[in-house]
py3Dmol code that shows the C-alpha trace and the ligand (Angstrom):
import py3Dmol

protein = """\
ATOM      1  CA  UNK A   1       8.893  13.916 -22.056  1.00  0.00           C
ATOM      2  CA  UNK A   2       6.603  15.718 -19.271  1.00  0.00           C
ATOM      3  CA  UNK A   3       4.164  18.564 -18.909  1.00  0.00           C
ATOM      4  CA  UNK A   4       1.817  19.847 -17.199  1.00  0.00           C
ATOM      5  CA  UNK A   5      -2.083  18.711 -16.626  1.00  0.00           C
ATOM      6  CA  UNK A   6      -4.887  21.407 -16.594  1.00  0.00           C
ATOM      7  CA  UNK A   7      -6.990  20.301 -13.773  1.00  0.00           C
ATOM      8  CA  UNK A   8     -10.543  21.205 -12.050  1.00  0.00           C
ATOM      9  CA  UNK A   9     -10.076  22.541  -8.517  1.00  0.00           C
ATOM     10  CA  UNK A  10     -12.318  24.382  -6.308  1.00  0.00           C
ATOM     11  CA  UNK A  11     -10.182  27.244  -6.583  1.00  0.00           C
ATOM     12  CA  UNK A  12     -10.465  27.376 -10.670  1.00  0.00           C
ATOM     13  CA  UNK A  13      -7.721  25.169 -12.907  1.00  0.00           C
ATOM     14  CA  UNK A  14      -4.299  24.720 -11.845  1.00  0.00           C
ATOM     15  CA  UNK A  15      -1.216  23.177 -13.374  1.00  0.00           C
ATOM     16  CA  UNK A  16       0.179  19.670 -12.128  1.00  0.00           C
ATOM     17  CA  UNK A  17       3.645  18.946 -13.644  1.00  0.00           C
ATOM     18  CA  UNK A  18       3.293  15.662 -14.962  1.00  0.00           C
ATOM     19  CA  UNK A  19       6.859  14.497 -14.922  1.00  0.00           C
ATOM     20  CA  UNK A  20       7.918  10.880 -17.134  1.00  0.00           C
ATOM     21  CA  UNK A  21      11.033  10.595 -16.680  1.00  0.00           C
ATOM     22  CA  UNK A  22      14.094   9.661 -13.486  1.00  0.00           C
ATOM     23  CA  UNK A  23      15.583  13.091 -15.062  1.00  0.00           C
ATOM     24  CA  UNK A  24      12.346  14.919 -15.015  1.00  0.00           C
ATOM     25  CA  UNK A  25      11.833  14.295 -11.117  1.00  0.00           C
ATOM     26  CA  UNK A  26      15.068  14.986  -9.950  1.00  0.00           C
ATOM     27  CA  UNK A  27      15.698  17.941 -11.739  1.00  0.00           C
ATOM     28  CA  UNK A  28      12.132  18.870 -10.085  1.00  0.00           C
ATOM     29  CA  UNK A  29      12.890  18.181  -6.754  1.00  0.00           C
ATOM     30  CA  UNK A  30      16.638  19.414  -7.207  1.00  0.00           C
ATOM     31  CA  UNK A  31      14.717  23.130  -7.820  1.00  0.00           C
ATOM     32  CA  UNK A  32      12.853  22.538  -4.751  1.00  0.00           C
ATOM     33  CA  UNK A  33      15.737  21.501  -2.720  1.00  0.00           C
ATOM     34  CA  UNK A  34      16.830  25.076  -3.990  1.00  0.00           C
ATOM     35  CA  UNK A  35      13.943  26.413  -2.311  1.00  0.00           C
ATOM     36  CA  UNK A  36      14.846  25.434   0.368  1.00  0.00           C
ATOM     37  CA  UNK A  37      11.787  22.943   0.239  1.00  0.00           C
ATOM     38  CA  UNK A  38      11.500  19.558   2.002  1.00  0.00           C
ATOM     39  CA  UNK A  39      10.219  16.529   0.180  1.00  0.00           C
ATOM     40  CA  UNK A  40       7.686  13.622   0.743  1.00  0.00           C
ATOM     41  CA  UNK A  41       7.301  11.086  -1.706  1.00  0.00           C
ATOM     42  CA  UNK A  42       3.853   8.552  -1.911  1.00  0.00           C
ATOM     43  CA  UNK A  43       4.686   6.165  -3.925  1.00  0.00           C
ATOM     44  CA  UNK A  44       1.811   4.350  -6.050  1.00  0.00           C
ATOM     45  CA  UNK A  45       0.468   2.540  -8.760  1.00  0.00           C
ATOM     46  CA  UNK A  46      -2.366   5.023  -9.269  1.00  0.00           C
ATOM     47  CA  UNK A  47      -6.231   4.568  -9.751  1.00  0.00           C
ATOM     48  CA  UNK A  48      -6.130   7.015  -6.934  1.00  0.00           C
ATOM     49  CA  UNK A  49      -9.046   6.931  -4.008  1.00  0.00           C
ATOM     50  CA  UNK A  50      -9.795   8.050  -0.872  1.00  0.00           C
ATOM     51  CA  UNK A  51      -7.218   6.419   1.335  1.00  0.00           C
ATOM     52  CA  UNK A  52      -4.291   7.490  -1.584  1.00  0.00           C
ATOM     53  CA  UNK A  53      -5.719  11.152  -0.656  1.00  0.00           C
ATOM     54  CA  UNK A  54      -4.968  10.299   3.054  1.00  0.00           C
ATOM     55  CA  UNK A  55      -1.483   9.237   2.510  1.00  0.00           C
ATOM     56  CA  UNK A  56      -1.225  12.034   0.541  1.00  0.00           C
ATOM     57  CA  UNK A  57      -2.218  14.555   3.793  1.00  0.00           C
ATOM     58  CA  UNK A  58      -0.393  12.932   5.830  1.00  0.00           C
ATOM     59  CA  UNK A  59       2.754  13.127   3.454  1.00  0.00           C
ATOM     60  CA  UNK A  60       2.084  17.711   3.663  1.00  0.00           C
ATOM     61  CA  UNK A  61       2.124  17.182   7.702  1.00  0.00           C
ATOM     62  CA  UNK A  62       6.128  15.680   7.316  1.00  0.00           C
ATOM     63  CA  UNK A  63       7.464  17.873   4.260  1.00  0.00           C
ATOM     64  CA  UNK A  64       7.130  21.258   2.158  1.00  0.00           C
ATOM     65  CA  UNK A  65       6.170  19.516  -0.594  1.00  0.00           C
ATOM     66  CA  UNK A  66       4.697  16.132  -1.892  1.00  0.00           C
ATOM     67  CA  UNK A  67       5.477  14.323  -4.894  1.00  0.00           C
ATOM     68  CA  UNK A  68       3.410  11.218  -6.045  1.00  0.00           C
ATOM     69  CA  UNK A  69       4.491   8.539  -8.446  1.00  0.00           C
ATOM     70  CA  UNK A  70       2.172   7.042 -10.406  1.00  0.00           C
ATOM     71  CA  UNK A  71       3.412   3.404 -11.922  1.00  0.00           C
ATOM     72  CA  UNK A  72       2.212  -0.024 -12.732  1.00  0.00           C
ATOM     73  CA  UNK A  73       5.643  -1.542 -11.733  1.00  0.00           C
ATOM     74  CA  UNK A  74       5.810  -4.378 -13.996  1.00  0.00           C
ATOM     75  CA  UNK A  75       8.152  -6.440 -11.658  1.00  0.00           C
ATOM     76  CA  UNK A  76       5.687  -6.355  -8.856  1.00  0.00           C
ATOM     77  CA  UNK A  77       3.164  -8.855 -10.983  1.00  0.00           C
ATOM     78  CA  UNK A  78       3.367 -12.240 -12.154  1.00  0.00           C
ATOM     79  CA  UNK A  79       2.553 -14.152 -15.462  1.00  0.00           C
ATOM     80  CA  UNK A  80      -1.310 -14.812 -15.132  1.00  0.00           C
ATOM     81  CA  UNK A  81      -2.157 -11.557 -12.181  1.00  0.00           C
ATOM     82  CA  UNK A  82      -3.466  -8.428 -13.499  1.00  0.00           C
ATOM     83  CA  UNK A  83      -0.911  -6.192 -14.159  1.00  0.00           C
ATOM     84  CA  UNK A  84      -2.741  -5.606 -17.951  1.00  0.00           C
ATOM     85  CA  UNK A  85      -5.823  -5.343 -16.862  1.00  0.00           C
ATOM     86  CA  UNK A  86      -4.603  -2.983 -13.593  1.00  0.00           C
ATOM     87  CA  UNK A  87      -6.772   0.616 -13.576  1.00  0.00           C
ATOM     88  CA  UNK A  88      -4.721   3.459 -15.452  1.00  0.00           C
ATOM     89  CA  UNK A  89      -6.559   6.396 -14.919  1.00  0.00           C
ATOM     90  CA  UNK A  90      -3.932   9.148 -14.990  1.00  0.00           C
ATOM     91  CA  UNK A  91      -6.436  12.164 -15.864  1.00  0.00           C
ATOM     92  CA  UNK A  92      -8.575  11.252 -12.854  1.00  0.00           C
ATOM     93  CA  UNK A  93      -5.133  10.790 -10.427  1.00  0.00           C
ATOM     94  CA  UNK A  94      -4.090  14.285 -11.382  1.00  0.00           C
ATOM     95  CA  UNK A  95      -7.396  15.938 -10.430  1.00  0.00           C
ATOM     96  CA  UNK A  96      -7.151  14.077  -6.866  1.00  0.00           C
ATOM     97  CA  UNK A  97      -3.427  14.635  -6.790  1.00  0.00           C
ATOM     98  CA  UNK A  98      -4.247  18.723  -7.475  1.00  0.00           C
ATOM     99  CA  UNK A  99      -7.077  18.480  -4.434  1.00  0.00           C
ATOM    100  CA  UNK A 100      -4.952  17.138  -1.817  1.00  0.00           C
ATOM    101  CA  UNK A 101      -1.954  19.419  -2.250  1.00  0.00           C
ATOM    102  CA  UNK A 102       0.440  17.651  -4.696  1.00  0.00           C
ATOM    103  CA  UNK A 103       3.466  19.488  -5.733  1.00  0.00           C
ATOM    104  CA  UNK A 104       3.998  16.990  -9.280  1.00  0.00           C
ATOM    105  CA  UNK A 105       3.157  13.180 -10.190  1.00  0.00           C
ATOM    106  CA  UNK A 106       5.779  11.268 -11.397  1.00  0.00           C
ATOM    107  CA  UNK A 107       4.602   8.975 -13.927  1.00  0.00           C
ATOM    108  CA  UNK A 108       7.348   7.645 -16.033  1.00  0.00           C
ATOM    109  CA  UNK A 109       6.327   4.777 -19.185  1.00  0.00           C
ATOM    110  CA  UNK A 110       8.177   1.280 -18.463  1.00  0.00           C
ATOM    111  CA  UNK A 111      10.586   2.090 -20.614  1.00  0.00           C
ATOM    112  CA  UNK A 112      11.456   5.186 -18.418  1.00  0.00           C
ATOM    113  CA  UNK A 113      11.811   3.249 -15.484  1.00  0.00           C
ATOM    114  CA  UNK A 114      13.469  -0.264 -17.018  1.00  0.00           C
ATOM    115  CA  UNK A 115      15.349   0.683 -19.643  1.00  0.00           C
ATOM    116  CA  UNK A 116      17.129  -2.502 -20.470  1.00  0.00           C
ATOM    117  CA  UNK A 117      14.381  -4.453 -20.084  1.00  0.00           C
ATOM    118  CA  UNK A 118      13.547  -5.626 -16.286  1.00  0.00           C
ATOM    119  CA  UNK A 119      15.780  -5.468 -13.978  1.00  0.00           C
ATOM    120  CA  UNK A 120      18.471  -7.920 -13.277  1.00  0.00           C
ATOM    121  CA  UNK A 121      19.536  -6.593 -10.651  1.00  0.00           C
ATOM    122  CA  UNK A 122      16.894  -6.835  -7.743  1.00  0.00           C
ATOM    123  CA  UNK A 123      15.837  -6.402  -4.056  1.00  0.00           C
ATOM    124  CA  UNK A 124      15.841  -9.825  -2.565  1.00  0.00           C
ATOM    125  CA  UNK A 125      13.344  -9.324   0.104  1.00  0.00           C
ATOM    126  CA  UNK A 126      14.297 -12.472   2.591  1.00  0.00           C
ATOM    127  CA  UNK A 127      12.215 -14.535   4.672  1.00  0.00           C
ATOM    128  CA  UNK A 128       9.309 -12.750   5.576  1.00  0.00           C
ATOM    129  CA  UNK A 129       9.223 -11.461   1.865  1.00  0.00           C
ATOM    130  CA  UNK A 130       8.501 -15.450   1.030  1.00  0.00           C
ATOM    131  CA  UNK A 131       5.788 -15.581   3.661  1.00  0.00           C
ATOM    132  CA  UNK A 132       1.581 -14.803   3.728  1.00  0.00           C
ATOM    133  CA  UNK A 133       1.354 -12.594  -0.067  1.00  0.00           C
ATOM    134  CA  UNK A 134       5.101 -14.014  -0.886  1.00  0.00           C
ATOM    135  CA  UNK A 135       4.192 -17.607  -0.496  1.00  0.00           C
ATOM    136  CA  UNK A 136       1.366 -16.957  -2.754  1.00  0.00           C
ATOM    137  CA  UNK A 137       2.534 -13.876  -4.998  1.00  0.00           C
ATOM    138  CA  UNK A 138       6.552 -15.387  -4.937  1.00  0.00           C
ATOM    139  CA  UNK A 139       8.096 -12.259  -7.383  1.00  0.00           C
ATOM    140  CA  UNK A 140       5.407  -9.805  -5.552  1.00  0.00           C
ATOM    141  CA  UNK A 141       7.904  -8.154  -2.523  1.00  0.00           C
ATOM    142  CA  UNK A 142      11.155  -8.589  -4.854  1.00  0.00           C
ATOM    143  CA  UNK A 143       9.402  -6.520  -7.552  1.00  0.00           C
ATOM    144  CA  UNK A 144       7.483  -4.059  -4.826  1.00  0.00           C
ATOM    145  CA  UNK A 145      11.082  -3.293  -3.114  1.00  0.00           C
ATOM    146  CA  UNK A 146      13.134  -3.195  -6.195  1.00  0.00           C
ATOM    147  CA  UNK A 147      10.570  -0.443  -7.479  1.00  0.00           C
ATOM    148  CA  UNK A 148      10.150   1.564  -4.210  1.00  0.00           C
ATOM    149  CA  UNK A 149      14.203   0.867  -4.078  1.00  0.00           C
ATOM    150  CA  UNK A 150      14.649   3.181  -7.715  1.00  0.00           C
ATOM    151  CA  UNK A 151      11.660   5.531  -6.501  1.00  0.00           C
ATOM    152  CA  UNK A 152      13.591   6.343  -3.291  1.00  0.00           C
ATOM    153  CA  UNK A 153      16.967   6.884  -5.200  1.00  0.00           C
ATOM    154  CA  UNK A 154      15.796   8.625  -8.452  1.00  0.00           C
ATOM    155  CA  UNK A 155      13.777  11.032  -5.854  1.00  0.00           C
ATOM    156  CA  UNK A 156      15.637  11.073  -2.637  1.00  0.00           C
ATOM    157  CA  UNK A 157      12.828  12.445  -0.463  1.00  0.00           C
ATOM    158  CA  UNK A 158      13.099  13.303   3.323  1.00  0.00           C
ATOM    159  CA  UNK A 159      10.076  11.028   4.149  1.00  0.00           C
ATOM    160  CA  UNK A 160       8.137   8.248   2.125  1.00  0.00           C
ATOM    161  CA  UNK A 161       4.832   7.359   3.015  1.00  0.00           C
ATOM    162  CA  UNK A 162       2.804   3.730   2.731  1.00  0.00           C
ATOM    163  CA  UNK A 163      -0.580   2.539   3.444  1.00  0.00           C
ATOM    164  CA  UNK A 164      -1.137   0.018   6.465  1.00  0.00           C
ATOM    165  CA  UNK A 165      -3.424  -1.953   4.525  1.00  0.00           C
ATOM    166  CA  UNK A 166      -0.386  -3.858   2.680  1.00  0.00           C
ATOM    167  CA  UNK A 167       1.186  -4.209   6.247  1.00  0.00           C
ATOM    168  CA  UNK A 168       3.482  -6.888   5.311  1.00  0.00           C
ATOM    169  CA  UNK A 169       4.836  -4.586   2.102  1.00  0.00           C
ATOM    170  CA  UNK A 170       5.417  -1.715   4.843  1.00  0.00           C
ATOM    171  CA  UNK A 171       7.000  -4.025   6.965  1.00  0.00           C
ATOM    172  CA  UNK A 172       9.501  -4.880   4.365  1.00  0.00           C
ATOM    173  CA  UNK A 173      10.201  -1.492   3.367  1.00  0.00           C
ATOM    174  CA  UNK A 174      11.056  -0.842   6.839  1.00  0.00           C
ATOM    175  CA  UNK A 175      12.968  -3.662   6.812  1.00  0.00           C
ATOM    176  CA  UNK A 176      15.318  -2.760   3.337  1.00  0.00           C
ATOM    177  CA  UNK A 177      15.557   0.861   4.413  1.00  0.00           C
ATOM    178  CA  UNK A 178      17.101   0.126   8.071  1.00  0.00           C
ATOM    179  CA  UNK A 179      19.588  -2.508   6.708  1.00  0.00           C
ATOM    180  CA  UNK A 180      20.248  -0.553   3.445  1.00  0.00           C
ATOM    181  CA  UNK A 181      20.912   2.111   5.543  1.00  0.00           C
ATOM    182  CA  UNK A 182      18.590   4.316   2.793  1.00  0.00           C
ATOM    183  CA  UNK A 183      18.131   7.941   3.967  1.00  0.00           C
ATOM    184  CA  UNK A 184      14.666   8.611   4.468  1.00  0.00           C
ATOM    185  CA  UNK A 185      11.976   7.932   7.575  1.00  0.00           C
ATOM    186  CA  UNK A 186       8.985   6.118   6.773  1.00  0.00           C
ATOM    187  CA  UNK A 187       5.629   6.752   7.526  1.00  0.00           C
ATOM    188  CA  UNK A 188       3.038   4.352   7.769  1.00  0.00           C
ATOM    189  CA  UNK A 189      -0.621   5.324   7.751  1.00  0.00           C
ATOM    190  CA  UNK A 190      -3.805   3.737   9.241  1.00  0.00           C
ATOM    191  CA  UNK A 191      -6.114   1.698   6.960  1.00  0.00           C
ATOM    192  CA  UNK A 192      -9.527   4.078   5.178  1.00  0.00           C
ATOM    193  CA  UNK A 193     -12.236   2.099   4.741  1.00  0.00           C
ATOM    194  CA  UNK A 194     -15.496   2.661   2.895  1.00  0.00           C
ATOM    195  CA  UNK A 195     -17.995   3.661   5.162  1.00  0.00           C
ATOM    196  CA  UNK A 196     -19.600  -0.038   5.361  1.00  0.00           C
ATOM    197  CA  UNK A 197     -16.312  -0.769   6.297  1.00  0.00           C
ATOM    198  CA  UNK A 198     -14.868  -2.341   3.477  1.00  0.00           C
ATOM    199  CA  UNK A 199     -10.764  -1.099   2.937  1.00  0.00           C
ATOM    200  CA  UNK A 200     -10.624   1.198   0.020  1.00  0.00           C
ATOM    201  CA  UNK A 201      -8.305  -0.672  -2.876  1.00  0.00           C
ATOM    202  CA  UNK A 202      -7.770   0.012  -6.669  1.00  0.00           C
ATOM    203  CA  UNK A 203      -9.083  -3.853  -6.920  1.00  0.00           C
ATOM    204  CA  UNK A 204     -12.624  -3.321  -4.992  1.00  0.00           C
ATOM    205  CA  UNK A 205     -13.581  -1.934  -8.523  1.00  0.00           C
ATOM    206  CA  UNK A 206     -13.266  -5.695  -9.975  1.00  0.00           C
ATOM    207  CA  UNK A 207     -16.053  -6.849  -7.390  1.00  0.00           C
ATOM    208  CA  UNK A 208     -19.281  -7.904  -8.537  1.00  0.00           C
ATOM    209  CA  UNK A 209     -22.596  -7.060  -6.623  1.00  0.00           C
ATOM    210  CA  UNK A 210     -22.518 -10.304  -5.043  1.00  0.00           C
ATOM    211  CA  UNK A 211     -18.471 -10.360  -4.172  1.00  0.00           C
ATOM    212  CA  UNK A 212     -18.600  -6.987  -3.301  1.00  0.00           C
ATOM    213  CA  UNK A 213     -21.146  -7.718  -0.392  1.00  0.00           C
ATOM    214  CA  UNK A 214     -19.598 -10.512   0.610  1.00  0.00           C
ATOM    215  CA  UNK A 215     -16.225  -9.023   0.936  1.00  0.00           C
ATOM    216  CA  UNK A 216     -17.235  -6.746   4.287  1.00  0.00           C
ATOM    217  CA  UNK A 217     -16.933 -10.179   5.965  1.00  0.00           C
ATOM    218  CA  UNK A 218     -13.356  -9.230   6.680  1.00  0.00           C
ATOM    219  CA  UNK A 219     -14.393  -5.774   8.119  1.00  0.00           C
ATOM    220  CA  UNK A 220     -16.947  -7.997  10.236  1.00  0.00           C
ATOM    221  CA  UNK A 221     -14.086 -10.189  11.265  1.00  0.00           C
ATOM    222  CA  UNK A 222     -11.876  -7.176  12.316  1.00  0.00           C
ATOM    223  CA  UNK A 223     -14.752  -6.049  14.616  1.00  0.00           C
ATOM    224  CA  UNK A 224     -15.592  -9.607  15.790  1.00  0.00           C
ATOM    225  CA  UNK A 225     -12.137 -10.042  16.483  1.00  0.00           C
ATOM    226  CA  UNK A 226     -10.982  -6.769  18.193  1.00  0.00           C
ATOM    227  CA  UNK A 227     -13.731  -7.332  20.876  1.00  0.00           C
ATOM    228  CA  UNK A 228     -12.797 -11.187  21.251  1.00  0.00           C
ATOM    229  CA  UNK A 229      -9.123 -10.405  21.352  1.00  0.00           C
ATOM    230  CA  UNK A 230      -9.019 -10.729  25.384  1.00  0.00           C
ATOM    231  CA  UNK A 231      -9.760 -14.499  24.898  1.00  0.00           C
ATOM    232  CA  UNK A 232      -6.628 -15.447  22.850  1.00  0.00           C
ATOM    233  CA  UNK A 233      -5.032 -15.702  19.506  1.00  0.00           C
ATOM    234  CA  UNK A 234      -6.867 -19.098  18.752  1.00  0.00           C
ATOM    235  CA  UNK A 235     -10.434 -17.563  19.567  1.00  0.00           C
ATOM    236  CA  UNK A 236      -9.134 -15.157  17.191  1.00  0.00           C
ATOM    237  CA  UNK A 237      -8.340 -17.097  14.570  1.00  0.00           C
ATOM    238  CA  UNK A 238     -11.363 -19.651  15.107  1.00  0.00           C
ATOM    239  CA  UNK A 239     -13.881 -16.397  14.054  1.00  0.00           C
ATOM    240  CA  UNK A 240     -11.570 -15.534  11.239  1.00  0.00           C
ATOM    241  CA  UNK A 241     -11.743 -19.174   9.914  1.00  0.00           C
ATOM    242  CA  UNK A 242     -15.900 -19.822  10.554  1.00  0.00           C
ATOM    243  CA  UNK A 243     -17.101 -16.633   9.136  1.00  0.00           C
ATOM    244  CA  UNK A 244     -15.332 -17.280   5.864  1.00  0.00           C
ATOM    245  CA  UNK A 245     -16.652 -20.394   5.746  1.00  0.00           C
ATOM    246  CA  UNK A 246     -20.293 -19.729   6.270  1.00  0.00           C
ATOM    247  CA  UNK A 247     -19.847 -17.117   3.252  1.00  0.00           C
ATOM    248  CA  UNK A 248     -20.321 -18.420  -0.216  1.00  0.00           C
ATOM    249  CA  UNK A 249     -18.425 -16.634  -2.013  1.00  0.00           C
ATOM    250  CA  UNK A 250     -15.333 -16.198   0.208  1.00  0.00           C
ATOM    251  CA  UNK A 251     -12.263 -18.212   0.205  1.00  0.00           C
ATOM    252  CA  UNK A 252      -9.596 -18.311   2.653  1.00  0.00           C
ATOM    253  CA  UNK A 253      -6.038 -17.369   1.858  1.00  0.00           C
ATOM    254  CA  UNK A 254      -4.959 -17.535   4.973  1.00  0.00           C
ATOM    255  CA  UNK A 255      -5.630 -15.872   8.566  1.00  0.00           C
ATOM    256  CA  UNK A 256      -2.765 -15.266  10.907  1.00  0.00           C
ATOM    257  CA  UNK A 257      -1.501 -13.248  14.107  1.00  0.00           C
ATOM    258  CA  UNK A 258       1.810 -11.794  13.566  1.00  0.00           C
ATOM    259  CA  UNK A 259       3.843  -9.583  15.853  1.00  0.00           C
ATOM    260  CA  UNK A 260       5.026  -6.144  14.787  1.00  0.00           C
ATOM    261  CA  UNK A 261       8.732  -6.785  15.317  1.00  0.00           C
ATOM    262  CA  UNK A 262       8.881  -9.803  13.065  1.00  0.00           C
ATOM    263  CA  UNK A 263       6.107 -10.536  11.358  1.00  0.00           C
ATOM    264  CA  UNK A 264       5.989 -13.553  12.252  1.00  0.00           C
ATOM    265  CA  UNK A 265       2.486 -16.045  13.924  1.00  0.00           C
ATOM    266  CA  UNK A 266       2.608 -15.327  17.420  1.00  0.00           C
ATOM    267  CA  UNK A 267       2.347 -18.379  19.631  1.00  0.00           C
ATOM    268  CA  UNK A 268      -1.399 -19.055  21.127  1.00  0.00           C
ATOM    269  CA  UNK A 269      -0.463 -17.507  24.657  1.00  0.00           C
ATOM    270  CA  UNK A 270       0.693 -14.423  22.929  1.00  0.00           C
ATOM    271  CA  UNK A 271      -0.178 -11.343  25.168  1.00  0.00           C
ATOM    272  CA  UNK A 272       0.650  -7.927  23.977  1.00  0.00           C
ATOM    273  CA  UNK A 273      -0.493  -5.679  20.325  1.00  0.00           C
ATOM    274  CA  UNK A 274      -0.046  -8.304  17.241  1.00  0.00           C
ATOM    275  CA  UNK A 275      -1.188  -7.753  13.737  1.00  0.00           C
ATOM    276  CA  UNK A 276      -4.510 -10.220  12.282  1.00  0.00           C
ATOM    277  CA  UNK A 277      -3.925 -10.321   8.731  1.00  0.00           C
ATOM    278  CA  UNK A 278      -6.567 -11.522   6.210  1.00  0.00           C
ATOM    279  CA  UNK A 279      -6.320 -12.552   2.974  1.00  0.00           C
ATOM    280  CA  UNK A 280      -9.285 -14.033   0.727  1.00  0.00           C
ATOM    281  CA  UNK A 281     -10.560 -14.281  -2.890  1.00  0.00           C
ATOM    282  CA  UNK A 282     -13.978 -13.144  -3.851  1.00  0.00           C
ATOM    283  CA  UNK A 283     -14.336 -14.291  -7.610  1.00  0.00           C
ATOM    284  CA  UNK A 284     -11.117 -13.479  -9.183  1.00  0.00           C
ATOM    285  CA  UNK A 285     -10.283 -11.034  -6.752  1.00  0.00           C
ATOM    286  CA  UNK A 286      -8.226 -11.262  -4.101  1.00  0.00           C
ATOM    287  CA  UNK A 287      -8.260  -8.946  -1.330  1.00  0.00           C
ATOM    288  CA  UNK A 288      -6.193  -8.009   2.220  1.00  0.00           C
ATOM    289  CA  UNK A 289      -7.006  -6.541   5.272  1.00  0.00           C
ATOM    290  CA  UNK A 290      -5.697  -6.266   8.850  1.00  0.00           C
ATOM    291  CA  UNK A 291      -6.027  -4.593  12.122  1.00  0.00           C
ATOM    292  CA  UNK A 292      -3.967  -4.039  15.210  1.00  0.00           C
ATOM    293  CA  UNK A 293      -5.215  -5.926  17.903  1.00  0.00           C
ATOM    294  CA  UNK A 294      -4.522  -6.139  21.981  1.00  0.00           C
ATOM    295  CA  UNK A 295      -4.437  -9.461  22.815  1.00  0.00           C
ATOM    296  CA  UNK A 296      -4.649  -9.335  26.836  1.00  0.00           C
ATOM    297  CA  UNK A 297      -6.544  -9.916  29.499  1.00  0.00           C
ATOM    298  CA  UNK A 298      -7.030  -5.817  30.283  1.00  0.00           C
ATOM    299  CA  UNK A 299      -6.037  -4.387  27.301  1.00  0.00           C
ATOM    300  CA  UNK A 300      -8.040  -2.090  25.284  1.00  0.00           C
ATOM    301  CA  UNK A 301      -7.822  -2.292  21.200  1.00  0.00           C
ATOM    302  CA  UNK A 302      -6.872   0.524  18.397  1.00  0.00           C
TER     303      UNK A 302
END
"""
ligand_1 = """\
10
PAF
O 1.521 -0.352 -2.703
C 1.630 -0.086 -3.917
O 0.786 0.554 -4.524
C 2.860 -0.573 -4.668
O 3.273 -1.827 -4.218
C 4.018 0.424 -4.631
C 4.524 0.651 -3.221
C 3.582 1.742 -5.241
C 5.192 -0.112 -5.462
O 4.821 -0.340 -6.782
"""
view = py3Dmol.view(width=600, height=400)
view.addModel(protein, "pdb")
view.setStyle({"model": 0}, {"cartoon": {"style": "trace"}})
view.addModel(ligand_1, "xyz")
view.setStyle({"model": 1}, {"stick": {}})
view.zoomTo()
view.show()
């Protein structure tokens, strides 16, 4: 059930193991382990780009070795979203997965990874999980943890790194790791954006023209924002709000300052570093986006 990948690399071809199935990886990592080898695992639903490649680098700086997964998680998607129509571009993964360092990909079929048909046993991500993406994607977190839940076990890295970009999703991950007591540190890295600004996703590819230039409003509302943080969460919001309304294209999902211990709206006098989060459709696409901001009086911003 797995093999290898001949892929280009500056260096001539080399060999990625291509591994399909829970039995495939661990006997994989089990030989590293024998090597004495740490292990990072980057967990993703491939259709690879730049800021993959970064959590990819980052994952080399914490372990010996770095394993991707590659999977459309089924579970994570409901009735009506896009999980058929999601990029599967496996041959082009493996070529960035070879570039960056990767040791193997897992990428196991469905069947591999449910065998009895989805799960019926799952991770019940609780309040915040129902909250911003939940409220509007309400099997989304459930089917993201249960997934990164199995990844975690049928790998058992030392570290697991996520992308800030779906802060909420790393914040629940967090969240099920500490009270699961799960064995592994997670690492959260910092947002890459096109260099318009524009967060790199698998989904920018659905943009049209049109969508596609209106979508750097966000990036334009991360910038407005970080230098208007001094004057208060409301001011905040108020640019979020009137900038997506003057575009034509984009529609609000929702704006919102939450704090980093909760995840939860701050209140309007909120001084301190809190989280905006964006979320807005373009077309049929909907896309996220979020900085760290210092809301105070003196405070510089990241
Ligand atoms: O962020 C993603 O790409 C997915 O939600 C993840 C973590 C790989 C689980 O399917």
């Amino acid at each position: 059930m797995s093999h290898s990948l001949a892929v280009a690399t500056e260096a001539g071809t080399a060999e990625l193991p291509i591994l399909a199935t829970p039995a495939a990886v661990a006997a994989h990592v089990a030989h590293l382990r024998e090597q004495g080898r740490t292990v990072a695992l980057v967990p993703t639903m491939g259709a690879l780009h730049a800021g993959h490649a970064s959590l990819l680098e980052e994952a080399g700086r914490h372990a010996d070795a770095v394993i991707a997964s590659v999977f459309v998680n089924p579970l994570q998607f409901a009735p009506g979203e896009d999980y058929e129509r999601y990029p599967r571009t496996l041959a082009a993964d493996a070529e960035l997965l070879s570039r960056v360092g990767a040791e193997a990909v897992f990428a196991p079929s469905p069947e591999a990874m449910y065998p009895t048909g989805p799960n019926t046993v799952v991770i019940e991500p609780g309040p915040v999980g129902h909250t911003f993406e939940g409220r509007i994607r309400p099997i989304h977190f459930s089917g993201a943890l249960t997934v990164v839940n199995k990844l975690l076990n049928i790998v058992r890295p030392d570290v697991a790194v996520f992308g800030e970009k779906d802060a909420q999703q790393l914040f629940l991950i967090r969240q099920m790791v500490a009270q699961l007591n799960l064995p592994v540190r997670i690492i959260g890295v910092p947002i890459v954006r096109e260099p318009d600004g524009l967060a790199r996703s698998s989904r920018n590819r659905y943009l049209s023209p049109a969508e596609r230039a209106s979508a750097l409003v966000l990036f334009r509302i991360l910038e407005r924002a970080r230098e208007a943080s001094a004057a208060g969460v409301p001011e905040v919001l108020q640019i979020a709000q009137s900038a997506i309304a003057a575009d034509d294209v984009a529609e609000l999902d929702y704006a919102s300052v939450v704090s980093e211990q909760t995840f939860q709206p701050v209140p309007d006098d909120f001084q301190g570093q809190a989280r905006l989060l964006l979320a807005a459709r373009f077309g049929g696409t909907r896309l996220i986006d979020n900085a760290l901001l210092q809301f105070s009086p003196h405070g510089g911003a990241r």
